[in-house]
C-alpha positions in Angstrom: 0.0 0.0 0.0 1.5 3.1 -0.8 1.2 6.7 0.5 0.8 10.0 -0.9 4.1 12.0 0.0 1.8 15.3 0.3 -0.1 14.0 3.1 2.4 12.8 4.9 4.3 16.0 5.0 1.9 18.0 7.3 2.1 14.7 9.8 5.8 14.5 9.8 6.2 18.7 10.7 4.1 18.1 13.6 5.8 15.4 15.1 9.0 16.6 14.1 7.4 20.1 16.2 6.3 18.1 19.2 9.8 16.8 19.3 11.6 19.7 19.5 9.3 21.5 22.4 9.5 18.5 24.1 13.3 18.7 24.0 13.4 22.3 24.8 11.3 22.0 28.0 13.5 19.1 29.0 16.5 21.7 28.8 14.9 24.5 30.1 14.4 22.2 33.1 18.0 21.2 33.5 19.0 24.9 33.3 16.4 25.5 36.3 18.3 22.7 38.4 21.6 23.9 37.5 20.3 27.3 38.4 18.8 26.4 42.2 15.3 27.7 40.9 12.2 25.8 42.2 10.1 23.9 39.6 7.0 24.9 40.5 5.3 21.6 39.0 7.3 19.9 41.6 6.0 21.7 44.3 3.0 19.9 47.1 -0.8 21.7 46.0 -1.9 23.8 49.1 -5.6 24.1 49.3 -7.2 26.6 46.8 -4.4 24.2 43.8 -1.7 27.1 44.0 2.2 26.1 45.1 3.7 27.7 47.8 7.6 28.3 47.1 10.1 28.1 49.8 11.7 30.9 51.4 15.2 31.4 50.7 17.7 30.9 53.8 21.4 32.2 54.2 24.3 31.0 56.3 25.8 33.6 58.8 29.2 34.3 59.5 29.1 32.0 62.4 27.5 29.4 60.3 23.6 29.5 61.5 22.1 28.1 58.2 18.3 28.9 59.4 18.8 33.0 59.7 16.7 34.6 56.4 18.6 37.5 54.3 20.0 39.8 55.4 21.0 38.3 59.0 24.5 38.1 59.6 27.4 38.2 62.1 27.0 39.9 65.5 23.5 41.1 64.7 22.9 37.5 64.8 24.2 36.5 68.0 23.0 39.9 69.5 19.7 38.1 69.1 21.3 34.8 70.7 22.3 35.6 73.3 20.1 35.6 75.7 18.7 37.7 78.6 21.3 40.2 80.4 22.9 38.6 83.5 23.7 40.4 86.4 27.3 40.3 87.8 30.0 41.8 89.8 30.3 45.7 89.3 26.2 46.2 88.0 25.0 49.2 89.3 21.3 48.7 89.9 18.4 51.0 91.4 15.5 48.8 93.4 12.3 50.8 94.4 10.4 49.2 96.8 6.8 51.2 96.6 5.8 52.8 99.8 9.6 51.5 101.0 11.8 54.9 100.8 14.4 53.5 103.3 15.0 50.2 101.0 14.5 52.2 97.5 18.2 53.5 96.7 20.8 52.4 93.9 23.2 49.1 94.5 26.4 47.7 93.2 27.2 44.0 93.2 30.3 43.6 94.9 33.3 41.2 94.3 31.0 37.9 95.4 28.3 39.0 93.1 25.8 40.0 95.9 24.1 43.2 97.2 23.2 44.3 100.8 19.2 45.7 101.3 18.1 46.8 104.3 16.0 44.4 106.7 16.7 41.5 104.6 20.3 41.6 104.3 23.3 39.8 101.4 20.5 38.9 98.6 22.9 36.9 95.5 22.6 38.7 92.1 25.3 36.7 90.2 23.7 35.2 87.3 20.7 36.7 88.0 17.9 38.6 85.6 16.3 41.8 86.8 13.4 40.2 86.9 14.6 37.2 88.9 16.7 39.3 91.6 13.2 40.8 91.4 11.4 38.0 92.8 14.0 36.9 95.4 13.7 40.4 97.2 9.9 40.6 96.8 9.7 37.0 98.0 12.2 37.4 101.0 10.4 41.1 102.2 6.9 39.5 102.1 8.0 36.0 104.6 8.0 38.6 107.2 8.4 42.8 107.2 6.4 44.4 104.4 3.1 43.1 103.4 2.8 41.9 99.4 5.6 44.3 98.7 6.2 46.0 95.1 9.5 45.4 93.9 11.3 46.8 90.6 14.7 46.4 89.8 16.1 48.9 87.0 20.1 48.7 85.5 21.2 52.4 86.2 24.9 51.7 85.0 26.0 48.1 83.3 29.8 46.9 84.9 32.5 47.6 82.1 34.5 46.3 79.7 38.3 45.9 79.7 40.4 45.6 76.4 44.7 44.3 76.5 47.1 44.6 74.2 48.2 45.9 70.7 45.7 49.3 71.3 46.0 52.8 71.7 45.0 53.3 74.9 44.4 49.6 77.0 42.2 49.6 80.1 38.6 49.8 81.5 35.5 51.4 79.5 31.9 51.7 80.2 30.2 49.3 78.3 27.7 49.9 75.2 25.1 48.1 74.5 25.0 46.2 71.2 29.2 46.2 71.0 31.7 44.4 68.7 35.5 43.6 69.2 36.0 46.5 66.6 34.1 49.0 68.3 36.3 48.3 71.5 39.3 48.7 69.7 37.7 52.3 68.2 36.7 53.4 71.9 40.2 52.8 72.7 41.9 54.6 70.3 42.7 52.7 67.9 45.2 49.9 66.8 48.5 50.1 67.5 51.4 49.7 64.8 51.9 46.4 65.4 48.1 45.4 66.2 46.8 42.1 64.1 43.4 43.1 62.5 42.2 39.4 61.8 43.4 37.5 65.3 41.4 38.5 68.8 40.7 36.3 72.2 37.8 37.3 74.4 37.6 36.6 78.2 34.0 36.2 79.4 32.7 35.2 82.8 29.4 33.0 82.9 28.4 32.5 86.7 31.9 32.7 88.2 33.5 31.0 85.7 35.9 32.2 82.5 35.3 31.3 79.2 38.1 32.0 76.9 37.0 32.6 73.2 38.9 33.3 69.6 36.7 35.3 68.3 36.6 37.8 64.8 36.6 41.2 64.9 32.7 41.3 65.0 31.7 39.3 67.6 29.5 40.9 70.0 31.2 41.9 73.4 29.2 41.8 76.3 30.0 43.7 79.8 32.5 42.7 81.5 34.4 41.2 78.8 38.2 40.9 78.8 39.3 41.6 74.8 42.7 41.1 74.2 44.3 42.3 70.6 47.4 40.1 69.4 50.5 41.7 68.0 51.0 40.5 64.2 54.4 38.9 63.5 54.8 41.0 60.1 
């Protein structure tokens, strides 16, 4: 049986048509993987039949890989750190309402503890303001002022110290929100023989130090030791 070449013609374009989008979408796929785009098609239906694309992550200079854009370095472990703990050279004020003779400002001393009137050494050290709150409310109400109402406020946070291949080395008041850089700026500087790249940071947690190599923004905290090392060339 033979065919009429005419009519086969139109038949063979098409196919020959259907062929070459198929291969084009098959490439225009493997460009999307080498690319890191999402294939949509791949994606789970939500309800309503629409896709829902995942949100992009980044990895921080300290290696968090669940922080979204634009999170990085110390602003990262600003927001890691954790509530503020009292320590040894805080300067607090406690108002005790309708208590003028136990309402006046407090430093921790060396041992990490203040003295209030009537109830005496209260430990601070590794405390919260809202926790040393507590323990004084908790210890005026067992027996001399009736459901007392405490509040404990930072007036002055204890300061930082910085060692080494600065301008001027020594103690600082502490600012909130601080990098390793920013304590080398408040003390004038680098020296001509300071290393930019290489620090160590003494931190005590609770009595005890914690030694840390740390980058040049990595959050300093108060009463932090930072040390900056001489460069050998």
């Amino acid at each position: 049986m033979f065919h009429n070449p005419k009519a086969i013609m139109p038949k063979l374009a098409h196919a020959l048509c259907a062929a070459a989008l198929l291969a084009l979408s098959g490439c225009a796929a493997d460009f999307d993987d080498l690319m890191g785009e999402p294939h949509i098609a791949n994606m789970p239906p939500v309800a309503g039949g629409e896709p829902v694309l995942a949100s992009a992550t980044t990895v921080s200079s300290y290696g968090d890989p669940g922080l979204p854009p634009g999170l990085h370095g110390p602003r990262a472990v600003a927001e890691t750190d954790g509530p503020y703990l009292l320590d040894t050279g805080d300067r607090l004020r406690i108002f005790v309402y309708g208590q003028p003779n136990l309402s006046r400002s407090y430093t921790l001393d060396h041992d990490g503890r203040i003295t209030v009137p009537l109830i005496g050494q209260v430990n601070a050290r590794g405390m919260t303001t809202a926790g040393l709150e507590g323990a004084i409310k908790s210890r005026l109400g067992t027996q001399f002022v009736r459901d007392p109402q405490v509040t404990v406020d930072i007036l002055q946070n204890r300061p930082f110290f910085i060692l080494g291949e600065v301008k001027n080395a020594g103690q600082y008041p502490y600012v909130s929100g601080m990098t390793i850089e920013t304590a080398v700026a408040i003390a004038g500087g680098y020296s001509e023989r300071a290393s930019t790249k290489r620090f160590r940071l003494q931190r005590r947690i609770n009595g005890f130090v914690e030694v840390i190599e740390a980058p040049g923004d990595y959050i300093v905290q108060a009463g932090d030791t930072v040390t900056v090392f001489e460069r050998w060339f």
